[in-house]
N, C-alpha and C positions, 0 to 999 in steps of 0.2 A: 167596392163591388165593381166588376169588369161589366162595361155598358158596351151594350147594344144595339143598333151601329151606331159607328166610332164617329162622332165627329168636333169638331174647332171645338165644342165646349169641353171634351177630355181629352182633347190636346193641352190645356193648359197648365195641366202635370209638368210642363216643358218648362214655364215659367218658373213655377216652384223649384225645379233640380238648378237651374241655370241662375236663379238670384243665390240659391247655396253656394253654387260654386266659385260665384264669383267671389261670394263675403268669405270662402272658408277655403278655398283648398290653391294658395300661393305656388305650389306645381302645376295647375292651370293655369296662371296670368301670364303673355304676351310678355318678353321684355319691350316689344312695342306697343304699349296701354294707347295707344293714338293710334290707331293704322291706317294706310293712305290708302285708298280706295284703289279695285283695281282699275283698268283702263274705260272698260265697260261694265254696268252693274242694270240691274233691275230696280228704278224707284218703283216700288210695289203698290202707290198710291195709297187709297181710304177709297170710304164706301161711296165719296161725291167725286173721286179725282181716278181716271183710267192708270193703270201701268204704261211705264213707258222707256225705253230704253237708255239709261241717261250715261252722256259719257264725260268721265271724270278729267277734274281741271286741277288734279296732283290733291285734291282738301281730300279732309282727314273725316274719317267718319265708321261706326260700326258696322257691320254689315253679316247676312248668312251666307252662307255657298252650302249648294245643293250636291248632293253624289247621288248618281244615279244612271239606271241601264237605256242607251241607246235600243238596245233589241233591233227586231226585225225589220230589216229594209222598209217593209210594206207600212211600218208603222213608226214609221221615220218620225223624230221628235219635231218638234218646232223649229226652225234657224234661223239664225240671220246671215244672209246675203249681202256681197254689193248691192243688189237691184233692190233688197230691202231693209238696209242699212236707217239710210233718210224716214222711210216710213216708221219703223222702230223704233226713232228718238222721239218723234212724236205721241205715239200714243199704240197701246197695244193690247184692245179691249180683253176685262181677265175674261169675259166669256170665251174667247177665241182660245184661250194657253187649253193644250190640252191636259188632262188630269193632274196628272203629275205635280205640274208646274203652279197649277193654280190651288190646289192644295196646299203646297209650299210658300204662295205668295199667303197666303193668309194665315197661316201660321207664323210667317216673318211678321205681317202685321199683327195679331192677338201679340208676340211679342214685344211690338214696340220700335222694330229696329226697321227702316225707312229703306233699305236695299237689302239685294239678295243676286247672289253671283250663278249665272246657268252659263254651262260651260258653251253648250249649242246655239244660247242668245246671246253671249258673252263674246266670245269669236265669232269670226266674218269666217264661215266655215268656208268660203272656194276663194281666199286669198292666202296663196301659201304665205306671206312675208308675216303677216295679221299673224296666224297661226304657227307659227317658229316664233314670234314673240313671247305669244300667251300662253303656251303651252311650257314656256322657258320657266315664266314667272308661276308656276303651279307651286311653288315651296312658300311663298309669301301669301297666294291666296287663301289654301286651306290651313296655314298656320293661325292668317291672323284674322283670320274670320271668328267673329265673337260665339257663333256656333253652325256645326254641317250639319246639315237636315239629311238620313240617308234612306232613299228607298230603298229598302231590303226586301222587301216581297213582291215588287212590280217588275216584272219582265222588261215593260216599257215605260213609255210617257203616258199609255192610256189608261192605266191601270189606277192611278191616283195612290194615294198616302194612305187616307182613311179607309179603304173599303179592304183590302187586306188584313189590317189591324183589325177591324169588325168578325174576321173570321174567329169567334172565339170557341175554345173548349172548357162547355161549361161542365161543372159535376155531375155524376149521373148519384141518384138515388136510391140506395140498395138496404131494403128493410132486413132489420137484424132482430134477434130476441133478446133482450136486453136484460129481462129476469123474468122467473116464475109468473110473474101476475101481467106483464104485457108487452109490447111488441115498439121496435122504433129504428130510426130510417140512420144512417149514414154516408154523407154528402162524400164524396171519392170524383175527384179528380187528378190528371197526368202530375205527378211530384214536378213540380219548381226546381230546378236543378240550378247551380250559379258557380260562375269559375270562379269560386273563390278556397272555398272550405270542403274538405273531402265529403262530409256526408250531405251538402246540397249543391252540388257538382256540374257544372256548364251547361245550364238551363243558358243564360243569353249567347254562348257558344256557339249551341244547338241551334237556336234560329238565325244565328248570322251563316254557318254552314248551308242551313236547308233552303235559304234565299239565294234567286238568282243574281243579285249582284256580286255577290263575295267571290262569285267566280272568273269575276273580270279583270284582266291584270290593272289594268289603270286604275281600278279602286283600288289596288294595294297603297299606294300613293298616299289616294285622298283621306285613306283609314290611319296609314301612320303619322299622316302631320296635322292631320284635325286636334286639337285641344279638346274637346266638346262633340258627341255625336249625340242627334235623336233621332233613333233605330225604328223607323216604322216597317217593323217583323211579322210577319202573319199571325193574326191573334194577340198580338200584342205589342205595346208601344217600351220602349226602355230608353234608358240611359246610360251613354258610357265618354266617363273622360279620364284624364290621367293619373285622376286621386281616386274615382269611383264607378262601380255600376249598381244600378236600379231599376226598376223597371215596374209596374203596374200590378204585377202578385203579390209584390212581398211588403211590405210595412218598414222595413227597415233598409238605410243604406249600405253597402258591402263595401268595405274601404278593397284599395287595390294597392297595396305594399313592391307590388313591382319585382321585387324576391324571384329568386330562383326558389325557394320553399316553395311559393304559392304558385310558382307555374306545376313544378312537381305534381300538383293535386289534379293535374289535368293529364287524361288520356293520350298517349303521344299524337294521337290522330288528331285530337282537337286544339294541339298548343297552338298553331298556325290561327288560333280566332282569338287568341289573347295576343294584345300587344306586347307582353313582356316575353313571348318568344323571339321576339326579333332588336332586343334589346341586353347590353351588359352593361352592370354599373362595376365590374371590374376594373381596378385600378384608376378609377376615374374619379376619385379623391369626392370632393363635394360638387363635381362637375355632374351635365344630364347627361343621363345614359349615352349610352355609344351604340349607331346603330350597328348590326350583324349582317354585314353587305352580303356573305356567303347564303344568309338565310335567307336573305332578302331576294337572292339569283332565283336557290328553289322555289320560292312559294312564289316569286311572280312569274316564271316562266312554266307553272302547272298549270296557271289560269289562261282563261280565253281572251283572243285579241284577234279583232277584225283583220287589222291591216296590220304586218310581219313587220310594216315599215314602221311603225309605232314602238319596237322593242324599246328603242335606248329612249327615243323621247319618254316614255309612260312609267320610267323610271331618273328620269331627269331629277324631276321635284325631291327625289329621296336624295341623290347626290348630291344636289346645290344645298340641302342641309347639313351635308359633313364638312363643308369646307368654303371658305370665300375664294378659293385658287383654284379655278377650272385646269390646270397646267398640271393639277396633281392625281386627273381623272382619264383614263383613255379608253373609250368603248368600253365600257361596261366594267375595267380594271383598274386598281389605282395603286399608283405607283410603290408605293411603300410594301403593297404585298405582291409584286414580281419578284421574281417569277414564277412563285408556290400556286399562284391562283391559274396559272395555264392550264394545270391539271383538270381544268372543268372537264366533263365528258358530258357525250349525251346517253340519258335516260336507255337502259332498255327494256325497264318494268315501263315502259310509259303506257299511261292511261287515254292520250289520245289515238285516233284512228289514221290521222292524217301523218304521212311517213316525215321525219326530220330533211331538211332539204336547206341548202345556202342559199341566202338570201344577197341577193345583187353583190359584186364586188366592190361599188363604190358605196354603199354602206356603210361594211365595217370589214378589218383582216379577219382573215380566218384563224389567229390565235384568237381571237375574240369570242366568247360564250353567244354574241349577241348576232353574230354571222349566222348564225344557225335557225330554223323553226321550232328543234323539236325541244323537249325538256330536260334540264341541264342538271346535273349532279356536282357538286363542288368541291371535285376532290377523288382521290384515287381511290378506286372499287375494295381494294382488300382492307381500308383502315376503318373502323364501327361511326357508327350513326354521328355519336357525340364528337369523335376527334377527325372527324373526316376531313376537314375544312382542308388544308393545305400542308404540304409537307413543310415542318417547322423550320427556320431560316440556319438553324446551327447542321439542318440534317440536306441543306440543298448542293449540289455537285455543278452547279453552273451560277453564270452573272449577267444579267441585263449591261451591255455595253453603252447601248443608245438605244432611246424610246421615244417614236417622234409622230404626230397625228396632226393631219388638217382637217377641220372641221369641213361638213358641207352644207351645214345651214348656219343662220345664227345664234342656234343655240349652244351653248360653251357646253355643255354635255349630252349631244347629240351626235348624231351620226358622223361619219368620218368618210371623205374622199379619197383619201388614201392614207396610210398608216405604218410602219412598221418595227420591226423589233429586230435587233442585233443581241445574240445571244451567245458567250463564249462556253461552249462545255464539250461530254465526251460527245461526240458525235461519228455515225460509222454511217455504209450501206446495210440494210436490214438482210440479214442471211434469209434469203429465200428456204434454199436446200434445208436448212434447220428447221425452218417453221413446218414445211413437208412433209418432212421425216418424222417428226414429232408426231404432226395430226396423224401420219399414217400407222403408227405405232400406236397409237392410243387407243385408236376407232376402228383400224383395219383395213380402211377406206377414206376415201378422200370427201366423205359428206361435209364437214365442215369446212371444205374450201371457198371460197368466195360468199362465205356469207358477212355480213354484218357486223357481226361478234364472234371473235373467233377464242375459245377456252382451251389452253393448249395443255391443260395442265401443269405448267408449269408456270403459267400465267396468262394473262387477257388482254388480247385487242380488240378497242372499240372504236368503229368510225364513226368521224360526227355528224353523217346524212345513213338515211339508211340505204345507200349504194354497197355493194361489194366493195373492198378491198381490192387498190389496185396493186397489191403485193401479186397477185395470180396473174397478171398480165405481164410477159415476158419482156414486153417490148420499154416498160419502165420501171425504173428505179424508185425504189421506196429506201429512203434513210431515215434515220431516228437519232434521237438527241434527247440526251437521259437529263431530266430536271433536279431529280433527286432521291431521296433514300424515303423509304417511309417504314415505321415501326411501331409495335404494340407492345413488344418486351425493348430490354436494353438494347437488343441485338435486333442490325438491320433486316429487314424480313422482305423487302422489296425495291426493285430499282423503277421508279415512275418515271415515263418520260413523252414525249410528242412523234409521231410520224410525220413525214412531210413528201411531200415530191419534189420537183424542181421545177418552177413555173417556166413555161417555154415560150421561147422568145424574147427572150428576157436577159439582156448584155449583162445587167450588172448580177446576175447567177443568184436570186433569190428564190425562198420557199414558199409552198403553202402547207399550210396544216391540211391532215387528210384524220387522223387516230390519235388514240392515246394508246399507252403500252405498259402495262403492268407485269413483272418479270420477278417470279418469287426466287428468291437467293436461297433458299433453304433447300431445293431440289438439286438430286443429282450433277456431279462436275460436270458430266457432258450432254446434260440438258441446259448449262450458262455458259461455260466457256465457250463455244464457238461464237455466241451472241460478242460477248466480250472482247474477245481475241480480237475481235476488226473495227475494236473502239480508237479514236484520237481525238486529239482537240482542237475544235476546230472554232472559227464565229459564225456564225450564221447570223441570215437577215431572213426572216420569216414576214410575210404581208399579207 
């Protein structure tokens, strides 16, 4: 029976899921069964000993780590400070943590487990060094933390665990005639839905969508490499780890097979709240899955993010899990899929309001997905949902020559001070006069000039801020550089490639990315050939 308000004594459902998992499901266990604590942790005390900041001396120990929404300025979480560093280690009355937090301390304790990782108390949040650290080491926190406590229905810190959870929807009572001789009530409540099986279908989905965390890119992260979450979701409390979900309605536990079948059962709109959308066990023998970095671009670059400068770090954690060699990662690409993964574009269905715009040049290049604000698409416009990713390597018409990036913090996959790519392929000046002719012949007029997105029919240019197109400005040169072929049948159906201009001032004659350019080959001769005609080969160095 779902009780009314929610508090520590039916959170202990948490204990019950969590000694299962631990005794039963071997796809949950750590290959590090010891983890070493992070730098900073929260001993969360007992009911005679205060919390207190304690920082770690390399020992080994269990620990939680919290996911959960910053919010509103005005209702700024808790931090620690240089200036409150010292006071922190000593003592940090739980009366003073606001909701959130102290929620979560006591659920670490009804647990058992003596620390618990806040990412706000955790980092000295106004030491940038502090912070390029621990924000580095995000793939070992949330992996080996023995469970993430996640607030899913708190905007912020003040909102607490329990009292969301307390929103329930109970049955309502609707008397029926039951037979001839008298009269009786039937209890009707919202169906239980579970991403598991078609006919009880993404009930915990549901509430991980309709909570304001799931919309923050940074929890992308902390959801993929959590082992263990418990989901406190409005009206109700759940469970989800790598073998299982559960949750407070249903009596029985819902295995999670991980399958492409079982994603199948979900709404394409809702696969993005299951984990095995962002996961292939293709070809990977008896190895764990492989993460879906392309999938991983979209869903985190649709979410919200305070500070733009955040992109590559709040995806760090998910890359330092694919590989021990930072050297095989460069802004946001990784080597093995250049040059097919350039083709990013940005969004023009996009859902936000705030226009796409590049973000600093000592960031990231602008062949980089992560240069950018707006929301990214992986992959050329004309190929379907499922094969979109990248134009496949048998079907690419260029070669990464040299790919080189220096880091500008110390995190090994973080932001970049400078960066660049040498690319040998066809490469020409973009025929102006053809694009003109074309829009004029289509339209009759010149309304589609300078905009954003230009539909030529014949194919599509999309820039990646939403500035016009500097192909309309007389005064510069716009050239292009074809990545490769992309197709749906045998036969090539499109030439995908990159616009650039010519950065000025610049001795050694490099590019910037400006568009992408999709260019269907199945349309009339002398809607491609003049495109073609003023093709050569050339290298280019794009930054």
């Amino acid at each position: 029976m779902l009780q009314t308000p929610f508090t520590i004594t039916e959170s202990r459902l948490i204990r019950q899921w969590l000694d299962g998992c631990i005794g039963d499901h071997p796809q949950c266990h750590s290959h590090n069964q010891s983890p070493t604590l992070p730098t900073r942790v929260i001993d969360v005390g007992s009911e005679t000993m205060e919390p207190f900041l304690h920082v770690s001396s390399g020992e080994n120990a269990p620990f939680v780590a919290l996911s959960h929404c910053w919010g509103d300025p005005k209702n700024r979480p808790m931090i620690t400070t240089m200036a409150t560093l010292d006071t922190h280690t000593k003592c940090i009355p739980l009366a003073t943590f606001p909701p959130t937090f102290r929620d979560a301390i006591l659920v670490t304790r009804m647990l058992g487990v003596r620390y618990i990782w806040v990412d706000s108390l955790c980092i000295i949040q106004d030491s940038t060094e502090d912070w390029e650290l621990e924000s580095a080491a995000m793939t070992a926190i949330y992996h080996d933390a023995i469970l993430t406590i996640s607030a899913d229905a708190a905007p912020d810190s003040t909102h607490g665990l329990f009292g969301p959870v307390g929103s329930r929807k109970f049955p309502d009572n609707i008397p029926v005639q039951l037979d001839e001789d008298g009269n009786g009530s039937v209890f009707v409540r919202e169906r239980p839905w579970h991403p598991i099986h078609a006919s009880e279908m993404f009930h915990t989905s549901k509430l991980q969508k309709e909570g304001p965390l799931f919309n923050r890119a940074w929890v992308l992260q902390e959801w993929l490499l959590s082992r263990r979450i418990a989901r406190f979701a409005s009206g109700e409390l759940f469970w989800e780890c790598n073998a299982a979900i559960c949750c407070e309605c249903q009596v029985q536990t819902q295995a999670l097979s991980g399958d492409s079948h079982q994603l199948s059962q979900l709404p394409w709109a809702l696969r993005p709240y299951s984990k095995a959308h962002f996961f292939s066990l293709q070809g990977n023998g008896n190895k764990e899955p492989k993460l879906l970095w392309p999938v991983v671009v979209e869903e985190f670059t649709l979410r919200n993010i305070t500070k733009v400068e955040d992109r590559l770090p709040a995806v760090s954690g998910l890359a330092a899990s694919m590989t021990k060699d930072p050297g095989l990662y460069l802004c946001g690409h990784w080597r093995s899929e250049l040059p097919g993964s350039l083709l990013w574009q940005r969004s023009t269905e996009t859902l936000s309001e705030e226009p796409s715009r590049r973000i600093s040049p000592d960031y990231a290049p602008t062949w980089s997905w992560a240069s950018i604000t707006g929301i990214v698409v992986c992959g050329p416009s004309n190929t379907t949902q499922q094969s979109r990713w990248m134009v496949s390597e048998s079907m690419l018409t260029c070669t990464v020559v040299e790919a080189k990036m220096t880091l500008a913090t110390t995190n090994p996959f973080g932001p970049a001070a400078s960066g660049h790519l040498k690319i040998k392929g066809f490469f020409g000046v973009l025929p102006v006069d053809w694009i003109t002719r074309y829009c004029t012949l289509a339209s009759q007029h010149l309304e589609l000039l300078g905009k954003d997105k230009i539909s030529l029919g014949s194919g599509d240019i999309i820039t990646d801020t939403n500035d016009k197109l500097p192909v309309f400005d007389r005064s510069m040169k716009v050239y292009y550089l074809v990545i490769g072929e992309s197709r749906v049948s045998d036969d090539p159906e499109a030439l995908n490639g990159l616009l650039l201009t010519e950065k000025s001032n610049d001795i050694h004659r490099t590019f910037e990315r400006v568009a992408t350019f999709c260019l269907w080959r199945w349309r009339p001769r002398w809607q491609v050939e003049p495109f073609l005609s003023r093709t050569f080969v050339h290298t280019v160095t794009i930054v």
